[in-house]
C-alpha positions in Angstrom: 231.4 245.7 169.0 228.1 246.1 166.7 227.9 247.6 163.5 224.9 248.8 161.8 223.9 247.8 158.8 221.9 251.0 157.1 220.1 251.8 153.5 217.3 252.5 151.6 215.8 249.1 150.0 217.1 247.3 146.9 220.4 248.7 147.0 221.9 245.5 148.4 222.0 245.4 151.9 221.0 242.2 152.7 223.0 240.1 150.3 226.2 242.5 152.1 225.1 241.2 155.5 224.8 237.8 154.0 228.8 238.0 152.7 229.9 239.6 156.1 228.3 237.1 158.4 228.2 234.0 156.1 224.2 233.9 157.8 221.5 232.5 155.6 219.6 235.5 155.4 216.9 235.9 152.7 217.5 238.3 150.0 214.3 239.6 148.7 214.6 241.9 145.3 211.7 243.8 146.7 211.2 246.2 149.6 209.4 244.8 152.6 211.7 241.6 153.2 213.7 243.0 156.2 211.0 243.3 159.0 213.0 243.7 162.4 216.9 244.5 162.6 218.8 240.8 162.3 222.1 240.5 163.3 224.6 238.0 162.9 229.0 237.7 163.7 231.4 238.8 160.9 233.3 236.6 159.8 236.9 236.3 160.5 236.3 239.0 163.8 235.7 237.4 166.8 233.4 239.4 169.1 232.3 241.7 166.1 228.5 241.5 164.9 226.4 243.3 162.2 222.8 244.1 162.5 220.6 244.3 159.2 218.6 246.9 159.9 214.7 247.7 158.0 215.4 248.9 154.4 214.5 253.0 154.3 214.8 256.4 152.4 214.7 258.9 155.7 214.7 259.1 159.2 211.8 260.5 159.7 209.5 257.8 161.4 206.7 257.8 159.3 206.9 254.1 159.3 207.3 251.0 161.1 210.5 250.1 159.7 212.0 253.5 159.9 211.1 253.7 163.4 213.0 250.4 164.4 215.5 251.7 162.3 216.0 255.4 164.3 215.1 253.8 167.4 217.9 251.4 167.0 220.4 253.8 165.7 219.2 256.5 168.8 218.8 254.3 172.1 221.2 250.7 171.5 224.1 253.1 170.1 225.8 251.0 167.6 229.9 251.8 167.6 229.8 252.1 163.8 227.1 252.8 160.9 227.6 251.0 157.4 225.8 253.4 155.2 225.1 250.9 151.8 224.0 253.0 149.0 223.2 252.1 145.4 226.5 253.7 143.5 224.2 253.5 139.9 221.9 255.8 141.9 224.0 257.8 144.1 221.5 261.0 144.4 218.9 259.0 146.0 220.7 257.1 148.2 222.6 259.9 149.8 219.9 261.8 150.9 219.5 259.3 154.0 223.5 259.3 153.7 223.1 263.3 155.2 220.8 262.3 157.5 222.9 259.6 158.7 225.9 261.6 159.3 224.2 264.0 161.7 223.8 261.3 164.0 227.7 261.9 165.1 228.3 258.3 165.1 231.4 256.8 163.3 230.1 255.8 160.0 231.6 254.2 156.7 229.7 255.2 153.1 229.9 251.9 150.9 228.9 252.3 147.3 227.3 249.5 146.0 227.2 248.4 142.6 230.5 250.0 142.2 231.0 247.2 139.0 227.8 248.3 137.3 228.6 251.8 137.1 232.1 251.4 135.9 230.8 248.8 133.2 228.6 251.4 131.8 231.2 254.2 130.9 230.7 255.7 135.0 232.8 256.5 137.6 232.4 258.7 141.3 236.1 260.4 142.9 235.9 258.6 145.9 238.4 261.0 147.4 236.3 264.3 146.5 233.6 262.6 147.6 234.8 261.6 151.2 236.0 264.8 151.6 233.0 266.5 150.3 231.0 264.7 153.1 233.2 264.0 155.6 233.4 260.7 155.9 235.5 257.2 154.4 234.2 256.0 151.2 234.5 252.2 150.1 233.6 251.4 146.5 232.3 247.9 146.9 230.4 244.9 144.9 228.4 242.9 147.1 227.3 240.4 145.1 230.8 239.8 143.7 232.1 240.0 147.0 234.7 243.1 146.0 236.0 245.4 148.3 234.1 244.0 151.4 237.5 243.1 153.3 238.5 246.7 153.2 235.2 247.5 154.3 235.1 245.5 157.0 238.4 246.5 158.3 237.8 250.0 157.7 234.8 250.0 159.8 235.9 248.2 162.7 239.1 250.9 162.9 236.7 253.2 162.8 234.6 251.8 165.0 237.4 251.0 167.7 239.0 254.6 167.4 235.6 256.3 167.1 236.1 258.2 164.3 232.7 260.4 163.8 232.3 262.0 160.6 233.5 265.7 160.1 231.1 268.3 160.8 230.3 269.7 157.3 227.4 272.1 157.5 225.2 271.9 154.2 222.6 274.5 155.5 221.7 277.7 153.6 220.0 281.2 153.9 216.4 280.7 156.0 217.1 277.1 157.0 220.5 277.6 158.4 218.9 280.0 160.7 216.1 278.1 162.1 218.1 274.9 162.7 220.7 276.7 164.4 218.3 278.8 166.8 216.3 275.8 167.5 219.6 274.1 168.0 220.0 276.5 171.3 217.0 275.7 172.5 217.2 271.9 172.5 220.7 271.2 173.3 220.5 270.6 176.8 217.1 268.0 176.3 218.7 266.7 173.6 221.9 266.0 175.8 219.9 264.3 178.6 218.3 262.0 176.0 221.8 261.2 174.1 220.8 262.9 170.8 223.2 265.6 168.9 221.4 269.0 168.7 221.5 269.3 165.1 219.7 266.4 164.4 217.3 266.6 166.9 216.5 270.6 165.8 216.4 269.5 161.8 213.8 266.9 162.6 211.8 269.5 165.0 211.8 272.0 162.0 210.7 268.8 159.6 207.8 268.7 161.9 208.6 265.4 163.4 206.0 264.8 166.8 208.1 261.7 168.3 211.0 263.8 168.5 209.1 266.7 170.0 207.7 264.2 172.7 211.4 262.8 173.2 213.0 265.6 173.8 210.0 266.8 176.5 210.0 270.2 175.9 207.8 273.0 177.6 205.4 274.8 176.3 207.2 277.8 176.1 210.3 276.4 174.2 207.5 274.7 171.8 206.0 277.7 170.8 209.6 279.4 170.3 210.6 276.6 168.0 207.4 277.2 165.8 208.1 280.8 165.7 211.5 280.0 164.5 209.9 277.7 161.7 207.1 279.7 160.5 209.8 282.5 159.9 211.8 280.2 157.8 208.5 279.0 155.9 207.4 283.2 155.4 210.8 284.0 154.0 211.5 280.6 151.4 207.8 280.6 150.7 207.5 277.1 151.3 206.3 274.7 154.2 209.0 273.3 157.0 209.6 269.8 154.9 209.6 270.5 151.6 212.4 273.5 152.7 214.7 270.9 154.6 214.3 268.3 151.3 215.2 270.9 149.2 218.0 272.5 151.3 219.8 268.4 151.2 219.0 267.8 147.6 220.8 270.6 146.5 223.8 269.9 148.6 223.6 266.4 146.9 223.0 267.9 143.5 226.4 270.0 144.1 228.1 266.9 145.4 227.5 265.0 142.7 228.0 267.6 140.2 232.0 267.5 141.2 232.5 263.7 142.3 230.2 261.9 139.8 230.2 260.9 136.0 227.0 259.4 135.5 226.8 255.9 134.2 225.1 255.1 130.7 222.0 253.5 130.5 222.8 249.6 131.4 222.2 247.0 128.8 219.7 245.4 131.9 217.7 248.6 132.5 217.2 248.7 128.6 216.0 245.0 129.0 213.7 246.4 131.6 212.2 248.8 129.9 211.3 246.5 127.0 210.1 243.6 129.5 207.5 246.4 131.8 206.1 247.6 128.3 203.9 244.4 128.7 204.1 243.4 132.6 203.4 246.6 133.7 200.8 247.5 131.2 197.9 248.6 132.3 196.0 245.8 130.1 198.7 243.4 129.7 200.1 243.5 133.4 196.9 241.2 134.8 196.9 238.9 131.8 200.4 238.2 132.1 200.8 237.5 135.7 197.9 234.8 135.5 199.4 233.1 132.0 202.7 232.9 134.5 201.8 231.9 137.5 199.1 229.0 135.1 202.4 228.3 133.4 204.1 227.6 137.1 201.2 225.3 138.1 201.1 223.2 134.9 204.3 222.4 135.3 204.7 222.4 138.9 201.0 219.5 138.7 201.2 218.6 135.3 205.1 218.0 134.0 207.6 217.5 137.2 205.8 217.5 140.3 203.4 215.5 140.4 205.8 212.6 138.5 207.9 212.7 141.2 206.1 212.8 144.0 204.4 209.6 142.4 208.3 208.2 142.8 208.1 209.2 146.0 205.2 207.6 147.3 206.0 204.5 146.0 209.1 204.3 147.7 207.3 205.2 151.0 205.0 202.1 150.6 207.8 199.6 149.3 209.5 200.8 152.7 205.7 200.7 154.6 205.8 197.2 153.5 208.8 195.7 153.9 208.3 197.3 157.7 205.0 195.8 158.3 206.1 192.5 156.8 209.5 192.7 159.5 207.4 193.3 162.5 204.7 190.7 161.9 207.8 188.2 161.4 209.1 189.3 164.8 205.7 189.0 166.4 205.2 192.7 168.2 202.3 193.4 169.8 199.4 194.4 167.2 198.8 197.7 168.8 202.3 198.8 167.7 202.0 197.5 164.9 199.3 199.5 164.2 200.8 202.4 165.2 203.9 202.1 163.1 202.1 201.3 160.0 198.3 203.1 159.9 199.6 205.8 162.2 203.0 207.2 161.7 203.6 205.7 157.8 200.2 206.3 157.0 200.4 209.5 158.7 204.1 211.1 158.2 204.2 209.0 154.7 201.2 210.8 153.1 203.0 214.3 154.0 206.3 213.4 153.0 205.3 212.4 149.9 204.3 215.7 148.7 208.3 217.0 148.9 208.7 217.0 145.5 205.3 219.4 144.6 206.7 221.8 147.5 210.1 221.8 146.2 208.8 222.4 142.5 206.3 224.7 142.9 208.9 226.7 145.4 211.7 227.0 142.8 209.4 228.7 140.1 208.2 231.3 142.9 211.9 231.5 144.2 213.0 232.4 140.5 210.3 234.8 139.9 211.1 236.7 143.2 214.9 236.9 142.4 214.4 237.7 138.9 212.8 241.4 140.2 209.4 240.0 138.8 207.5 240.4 142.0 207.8 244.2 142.9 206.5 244.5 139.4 203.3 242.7 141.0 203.4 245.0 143.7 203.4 248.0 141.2 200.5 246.8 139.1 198.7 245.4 142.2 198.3 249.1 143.8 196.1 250.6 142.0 193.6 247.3 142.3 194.4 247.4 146.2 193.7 251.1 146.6 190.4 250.2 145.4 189.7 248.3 148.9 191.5 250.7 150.9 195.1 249.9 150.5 198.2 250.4 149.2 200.7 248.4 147.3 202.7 248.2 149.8 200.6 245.7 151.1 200.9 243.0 148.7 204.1 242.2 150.0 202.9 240.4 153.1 200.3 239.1 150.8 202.6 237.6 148.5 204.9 236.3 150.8 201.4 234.6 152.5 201.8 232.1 149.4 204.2 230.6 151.2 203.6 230.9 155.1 201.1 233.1 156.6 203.5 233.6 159.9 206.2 235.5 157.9 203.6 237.1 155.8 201.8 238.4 158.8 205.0 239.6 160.7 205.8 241.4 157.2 202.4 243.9 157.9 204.2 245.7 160.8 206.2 247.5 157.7 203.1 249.5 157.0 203.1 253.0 157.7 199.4 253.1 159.0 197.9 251.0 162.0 194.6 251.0 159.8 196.4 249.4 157.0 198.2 247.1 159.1 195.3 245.7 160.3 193.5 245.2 157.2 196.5 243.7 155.6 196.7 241.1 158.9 193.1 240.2 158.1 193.4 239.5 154.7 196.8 237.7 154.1 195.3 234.7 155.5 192.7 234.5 152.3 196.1 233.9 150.2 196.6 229.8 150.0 199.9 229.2 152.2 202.0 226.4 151.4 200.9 224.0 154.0 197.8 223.7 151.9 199.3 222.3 148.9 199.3 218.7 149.6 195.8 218.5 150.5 195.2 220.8 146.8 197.7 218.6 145.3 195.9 214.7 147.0 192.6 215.9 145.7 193.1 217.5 142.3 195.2 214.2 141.0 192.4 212.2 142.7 189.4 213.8 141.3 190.7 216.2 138.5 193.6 214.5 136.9 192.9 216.3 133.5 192.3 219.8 134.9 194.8 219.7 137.6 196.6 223.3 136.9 193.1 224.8 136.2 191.5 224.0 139.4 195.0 225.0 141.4 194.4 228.1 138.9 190.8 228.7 140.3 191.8 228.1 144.2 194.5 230.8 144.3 192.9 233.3 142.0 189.3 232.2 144.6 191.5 233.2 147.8 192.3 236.4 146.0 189.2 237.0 145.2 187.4 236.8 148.2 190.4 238.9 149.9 189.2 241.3 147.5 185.8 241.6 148.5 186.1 241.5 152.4 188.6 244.2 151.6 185.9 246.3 150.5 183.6 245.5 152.8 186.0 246.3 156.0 187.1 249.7 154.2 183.2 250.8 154.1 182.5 249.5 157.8 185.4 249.2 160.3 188.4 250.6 158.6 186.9 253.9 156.6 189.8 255.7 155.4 192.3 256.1 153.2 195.7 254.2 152.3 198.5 255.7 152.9 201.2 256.6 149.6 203.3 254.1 148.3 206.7 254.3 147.2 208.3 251.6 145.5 211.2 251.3 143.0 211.6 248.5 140.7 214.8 247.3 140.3 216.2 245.8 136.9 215.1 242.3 136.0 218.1 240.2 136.6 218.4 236.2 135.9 218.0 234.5 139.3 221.3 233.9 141.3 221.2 229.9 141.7 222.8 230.4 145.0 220.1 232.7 146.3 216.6 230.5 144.4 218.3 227.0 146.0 218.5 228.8 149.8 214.7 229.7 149.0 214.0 226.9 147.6 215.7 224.6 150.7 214.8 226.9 153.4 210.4 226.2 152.4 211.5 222.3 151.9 213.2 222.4 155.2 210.6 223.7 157.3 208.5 221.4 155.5 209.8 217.9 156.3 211.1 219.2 159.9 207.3 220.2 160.2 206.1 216.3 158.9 208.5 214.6 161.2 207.7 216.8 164.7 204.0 217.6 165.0 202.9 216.2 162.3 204.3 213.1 163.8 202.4 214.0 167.1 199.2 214.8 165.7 199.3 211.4 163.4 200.1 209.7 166.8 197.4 210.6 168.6 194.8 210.2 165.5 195.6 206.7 165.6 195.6 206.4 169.2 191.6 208.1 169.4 191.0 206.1 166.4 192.2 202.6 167.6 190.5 202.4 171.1 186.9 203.3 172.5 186.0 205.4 175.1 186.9 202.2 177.3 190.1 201.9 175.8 189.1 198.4 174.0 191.1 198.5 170.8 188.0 198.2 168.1 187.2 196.0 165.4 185.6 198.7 163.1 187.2 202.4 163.3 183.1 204.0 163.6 182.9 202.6 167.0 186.8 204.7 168.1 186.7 207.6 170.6 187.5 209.8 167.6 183.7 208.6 165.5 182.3 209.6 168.2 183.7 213.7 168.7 183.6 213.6 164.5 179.9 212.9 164.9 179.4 215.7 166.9 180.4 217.8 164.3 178.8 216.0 161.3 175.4 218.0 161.6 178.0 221.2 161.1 179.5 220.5 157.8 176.6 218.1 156.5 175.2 221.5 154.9 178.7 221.7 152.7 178.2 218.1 151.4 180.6 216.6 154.4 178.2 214.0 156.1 180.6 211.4 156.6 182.0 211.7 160.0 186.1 211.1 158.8 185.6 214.7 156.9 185.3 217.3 159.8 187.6 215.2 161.8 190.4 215.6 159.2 189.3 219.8 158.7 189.1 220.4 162.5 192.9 218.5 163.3 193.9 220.9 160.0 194.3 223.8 162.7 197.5 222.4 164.5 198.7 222.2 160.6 197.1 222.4 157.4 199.4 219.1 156.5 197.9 217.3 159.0 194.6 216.9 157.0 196.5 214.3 155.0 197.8 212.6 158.0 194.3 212.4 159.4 192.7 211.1 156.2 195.2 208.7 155.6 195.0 207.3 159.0 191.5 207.2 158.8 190.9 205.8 155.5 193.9 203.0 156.6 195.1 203.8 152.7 198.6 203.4 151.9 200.5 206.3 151.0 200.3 205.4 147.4 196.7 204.3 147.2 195.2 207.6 149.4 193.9 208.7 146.4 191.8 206.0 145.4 190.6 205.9 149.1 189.0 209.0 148.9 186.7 207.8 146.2 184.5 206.5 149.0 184.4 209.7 151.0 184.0 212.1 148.0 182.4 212.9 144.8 184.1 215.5 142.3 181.4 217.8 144.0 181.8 217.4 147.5 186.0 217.0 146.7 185.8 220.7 145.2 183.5 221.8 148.4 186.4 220.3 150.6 189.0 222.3 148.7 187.3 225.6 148.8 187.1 225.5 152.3 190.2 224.1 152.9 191.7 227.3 150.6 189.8 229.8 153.1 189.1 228.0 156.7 191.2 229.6 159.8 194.6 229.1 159.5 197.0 227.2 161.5 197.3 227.4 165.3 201.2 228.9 164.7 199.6 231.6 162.4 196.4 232.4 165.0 199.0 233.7 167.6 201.1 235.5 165.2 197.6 237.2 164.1 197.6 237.7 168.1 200.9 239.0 168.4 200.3 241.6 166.4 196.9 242.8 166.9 197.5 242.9 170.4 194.0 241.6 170.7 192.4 238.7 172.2 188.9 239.9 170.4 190.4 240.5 166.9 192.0 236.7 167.0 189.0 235.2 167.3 187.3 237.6 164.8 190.3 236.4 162.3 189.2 232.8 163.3 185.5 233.1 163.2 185.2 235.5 160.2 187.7 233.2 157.8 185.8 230.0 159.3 182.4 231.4 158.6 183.8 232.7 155.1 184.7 229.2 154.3 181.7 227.5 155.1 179.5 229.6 153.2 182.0 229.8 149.9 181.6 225.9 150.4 177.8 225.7 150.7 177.8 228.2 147.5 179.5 225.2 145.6 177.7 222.7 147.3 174.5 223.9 146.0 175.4 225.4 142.8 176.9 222.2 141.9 173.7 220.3 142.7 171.1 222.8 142.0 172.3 224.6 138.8 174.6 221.8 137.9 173.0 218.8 138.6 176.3 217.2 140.3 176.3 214.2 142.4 176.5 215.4 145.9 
C-alpha cells in the first residue's frame, strides 16, 4: 500500500513524514528542500509506505516539482492521498485541497498546526468542513506528534476500502459550462490514459499544454475545446485562468466563511514582524546578514572551533606517536611503516582533525536555517539575483551549496525554467562547500591567526561575488532572458528544535568523517605510495626524486604564474578534485608534518601572499569529481561539464594571478 504525502511548502509536511516513518529526513523551514518524492515505511504497519512528495500550491505543471508531483499522483496511482495543509492558513492551502479532490483518489485532509490556531482564540468545524468538501478531516500537530495515529489509521481504511471523496461540484455560471462540455469531449482520452474527465477538462480550460499532449486529441476536438473556452472568457470578461482561480477561491471563501473562526494574530507572527523590520529591510537586510554570518565565523575560528580542533590534533599525534614508537619496537618493514605513519595518519589525521570546525560552523548554519532565518535570505536575495537574470528561488540551491554542491545542484531541478536551471547549476559551484573548510581553516590559523574570521569573511563574500558577476555576464551572452516569478512565503521565526539542528548538524559531520576514512583514505594511500618510490620503484631518500615530483613538475610552469612554483602545491590542488579534503591529506603527506605541526610546515611552501593566492583558488577551482557528474547528470551534457570544469578552473586561476600581482605589485608583498 503507498500513500502520498501532498502540500504546498512550509506547512509541515516533511517533519509529518518524519513522525510517520521514524526516517531521518531533513526538514528545511524554507521551500525548495524536497527535490524528488522520498518515501519511507510507517511505522507500526507492515507493508504500508509514505512518499514525501515536492512541496506545491497547484497542479498545474509549471514547475519541476509540481510536475514530479502530478506525474506521481497521475501514472504510479498511489491508494491514498494525505492532503497536509497549514490550519493557521486554511484559504491558501485548500486551493490545491480542490484540486486534489478531482483526482477521484481516496484522500484524507489533515490540518496542521491545529495547536496554533486553537492557542490563538481559533477554531475550524471539522464536521462542516468534511462535509462541505467531501472528504475526512483530521485536525493534527505534527510537530507535537497529536492526532497522527488517527491519521494514519484513517488513511489506511480509506485506503484499503477505497473510499474516493464525494463528488461536490463547486463550478458556477460560464465555467460550469465549459468544463462540463469539454468534459464530453475528453472522457473517452481521458479514460484510455486513467485520468477523471473533470480534472482533465479543468486543466484543458486553465490552458495547460502537457495535458493537451496527454490526452492526444485531434485537431478537431482541440479547436472545439477552445471554442468552448473563449465563450467562457467573452461572457465572465476575463482570461481562461484567472476565471478557474476565481471560480475555487470563492468556493473556499464560502467554505471557510461557515467552518472557520479565524485565529488572532500569534504572539510569533507579531515577533516576526518586529524581527523583518530590520532583516528584511531594504538597507538593513544586507548589513545584517553579513554582521551574522561574521558573528558565525568568529566564533566558529576564533572562540570554539578552532580550540578544539587544536584538542583534537593533539590527540591524533599523541596516538601517531605512540603508533610509530610500537611498530619500530616490533621491527616491521620500513615501507609500512611509512605508510601507516606519513600516509594514512599524516593523511586521514590532518582531515580528521578539522571535526570540530565542521561540527561548529554547521550548528550555527543548522540554527539559522530552523529558526526561518534563511527564506528571509532568499526574500532579500531576489531582488539582487534578478539583477543577473534570476530569481530568488534560486538562492536556495545556492545556499544549500554552503554545505555540499551535490545536494545544492540536485536542488536546481526545482526551478520552473530550464534557462534558470542552468544558470543556477553554473553558479552554485562559486559558493564555498564544506569540503573546503579545512584547507580555509589549516591556512588562515597558519598565516592569519589575528584575522582568521575576516579572511573566512572575505572568501565566502569573494565566491559570492564572482557568482555575481559571471551571472551577469551569462544573462547578456548565453542565457538572455528573463527570470521567471517567484513565490515564497516566510514563515514565522521560531527557536530551533534541538532535535531537528543536531540531525543537521550530525548528518554534515557524518558524511564528513565517513568521507576521511574511505577515499580520503585511498587517495592518502596512493600519495604516499607515488611519493615513496621512483619511477623504478626504489623507495627514495629525498621525496623530489618520487614518481609524484616528477608529474607535480609537469605542472609547476602552470601555476608558477599564481605564485605556486614549488612542485608540492599543484600536486596537492590537482588531487583536490577526488575531494577538496584531500588537499590536506596531500600536503601533509608531502610536507611529512605531523598532524599538529602541518601548520608550521607550510611556512616553507608559502608566504601570507602566495597562502592567500592558494585560498582564492582553492574557494573557486572545479569542484569535486562527485559534484562534476551531478553537474553532468543534470545538464545532460558532456560539453557543458567540461565548460563548468574549465570555466571555474580558468576563473580561479585568474582571481589567483589578480592577488598574486596586486599583492606584489601594488602591495609590495613577498611572493
Amino acid at each position: 500500500m503507498i500513500i502520498a504525502l501532498a502540500g504546498n511548502p512550509n506547512c509541515g509536511k516533511s517533519t509529518l513524514f518524519n513522525r510517520l516513518t521514524g526516517a531521518n529526513r531533513r526538514v528545511g523551514n524554507f521551500p525548495g528542500v524536497t527535490v524528488d518524492g522520498m518515501i519511507g515505511n510507517v511505522i507500526g504497519h507492515k507493508g504500508v509506505s509514505i512518499v514525501d512528495l515536492p512541496g506545491i500550491y497547484s497542479l498545474t505543471s509549471y514547475t519541476s516539482d509540481e510536475i514530479v508531483s502530478r506525474d506521481f499522483l497521475l501514472k504510479q496511482k498511489p491508494d491514498a492521498i494525505i492532503n497536509i495543509t497549514d490550519a493557521t492558513n486554511i484559504e491558501r492551502n485548500l486551493y490545491l485541497t480542490l484540486q486534489l479532490i478531482k483526482l477521484q483518489i481516496p484522500m484524507i485532509l489533515a490540518l496542521n498546526m491545529m495547536d496554533e490556531v486553537l492557542a490563538n482564540s481559533g477554531s475550524v468545524d471539522i464536521l462542516q468542513l468534511q462535509n462541505a468538501l467531501g472528504i475526512t478531516v483530521v485536525p493534527i500537530s505534527a510537530k507535537k506528534k497529536e492526532g497522527l495515529a488517527e491519521l494514519t489509521e484513517i488513511a489506511i481504511h480509506a485506503a484499503a476500502h477505497k473510499t474516493l471523496p464525494l463528488r461536490i461540484d463547486f463550478c458556477t455560471d460560464a465555467a460550469h459550462r465549459a468544463i462540463h462540455a469539454i468534459s464530453h469531449i475528453v472522457e473517452d482520452h481521458a479514460q484510455r490514459h486513467g485520468i477523471p474527465a473533470r480534472f482533465a477538462a479543468t486543466k484543458l480550460v486553465e490552458g495547460d499544454d502537457n495535458m493537451l499532449k496527454t490526452l492526444s486529441l485531434s485537431a478537431n476536438q482541440a479547436d472545439m475545446i477552445e471554442h468552448a473556452v473563449v465563450e467562457m472568457e467573452t461572457e465572465l470578461g476575463t482570461d481562461r485562468e484567472a476565471a478557474i482561480v476565481d471560480m475555487r477561491y470563492r468556493f473556499i471563501e464560502d467554505v471557510c466563511k461557515r467552518c472557520v473562526v479565524k485565529a488572532e494574530e500569534s504572539r510569533e507572527y507579531r515577533r516576526s514582524v518586529r524581527l523583518d523590520s530590520v532583516l528584511t529591510h531594504k538597507i538593513w537586510a544586507l548589513p545584517s546578514f553579513l554582521g551574522i554570518m561574521f558573528t558565525v565565523f568568529l566564533l566558529t575560528f576564533g572562540v570554539i572551533g578552532v580550540p578544539l580542533s587544536g584538542v583534537l590534533e593533539s590527540g591524533i599525534d599523541m596516538l601517531a606517536r605512540a603508533v610509530d614508537g610500537a611498530l619500530e619496537a616490533s621491527g616491521v618493514n620500513p615501507a609500512l611503516q611509512s605508510l601507516v605513519i606519513d600516509g594514512i595518519f599524516a593523511g586521514v589525521g590532518a582531515v580528521v582533525g578539522f571535526v570540530p570546525i565542521i561540527v561548529t560552523l554547521f550548528f550555527f548554519l543548522s540554527m539559522l536555517e530552523d529558526s526561518g532565518y534563511m527564506a528571509r535570505i532568499a526574500f532579500v536575495m531576489d531582488k539582487l539575483l534578478r539583477k543577473i537574470g534570476l530569481s530568488g528561488r534560486s538562492i536556495v540551491p545556492m545556499l544549500m551549496g554552503f554545505g555540499c554542491t551535490v545536494p545544492a545542484i540536485m536542488a536546481a531541478r526545482t526551478l520552473a525554467s530550464r534557462r534558470d536551471k542552468k544558470m543556477t547549476v553554473l553558479l552554485t559551484p562559486f559558493m564555498s562547500c564544506g569540503a573546503k573548510l579545512p584547507i580555509y581553516a589549516l591556512f588562515t590559523a597558519a598565516f592569519f591567526a589575528k584575522h582568521q574570521a575576516l579572511v573566512m569573511m572575505s572568501l565566502y563574500v569573494t565566491g559570492i561575488i564572482l557568482a555575481i558577476l559571471s551571472g551577469l555576464v551569462m544573462n547578456k551572452t548565453i542565457f538572455r532572458g528573463a527570470p521567471v516569478p517567484f513565490v515564497l512565503e516566510l514563515p514565522n521565526y521560531r527557536l530551533p528544535a534541538a532535535k531537528t539542528v543536531l540531525f543537521l548538524m550530525w548528518d554534515k559531520t557524518k558524511d564528513f568523517v565517513l568521507r576521511a576514512f574511505t577515499y580520503i583514505f585511498a587517495a592518502a594511500v596512493v600519495i604516499w605510495f607515488l611519493q615513496y618510490f621512483d619511477i623504478r620503484l626504489n623507495p627514495v631518500a629525498d621525496s623530489g626524486d618520487s614518481i609524484l615530483a616528477h608529474i607535480g613538475r609537469l605542472m609547476t610552469p602552470v601555476f608558477a604564474p599564481i605564485g605556486f612554483s614549488d612542485w608540492r602545491v599543484p600536486t596537492a590542488l590537482v588531487t583536490g578534485f577526488s575531494a577538496k579534503e584531500v588537499v590536506i591529506s596531500t600536503l601533509a603527506v608531502l610536507t611529512e608534518a605531523g598532524t599538529e605541526s602541518l601548520g608550521d610546515a607550510l611556512h616553507g611552501l608559502f608566504t601570507p601572499l602566495t597562502a592567500f593566492s592558494f585560498l582564492i583558488f582553492t574557494l573557486l577551482y572545479t569542484p569535486c569529481v562527485a559534484a562534476v557528474a551531478t553537474v553532468k547528470r543534470e545538464l545532460g551534457s558532456l560539453k557543458g561539464t567540461f565548460f563548468v570544469i574549465l570555466y571555474q578552473t580558468g576563473i580561479a586561476w585568474m582571481a589567483a594571478f589578480f592577488v598574486y600581482w596586486a599583492g606584489r605589485t601594488v602591495f609590495g608583498l613577498d611572493g
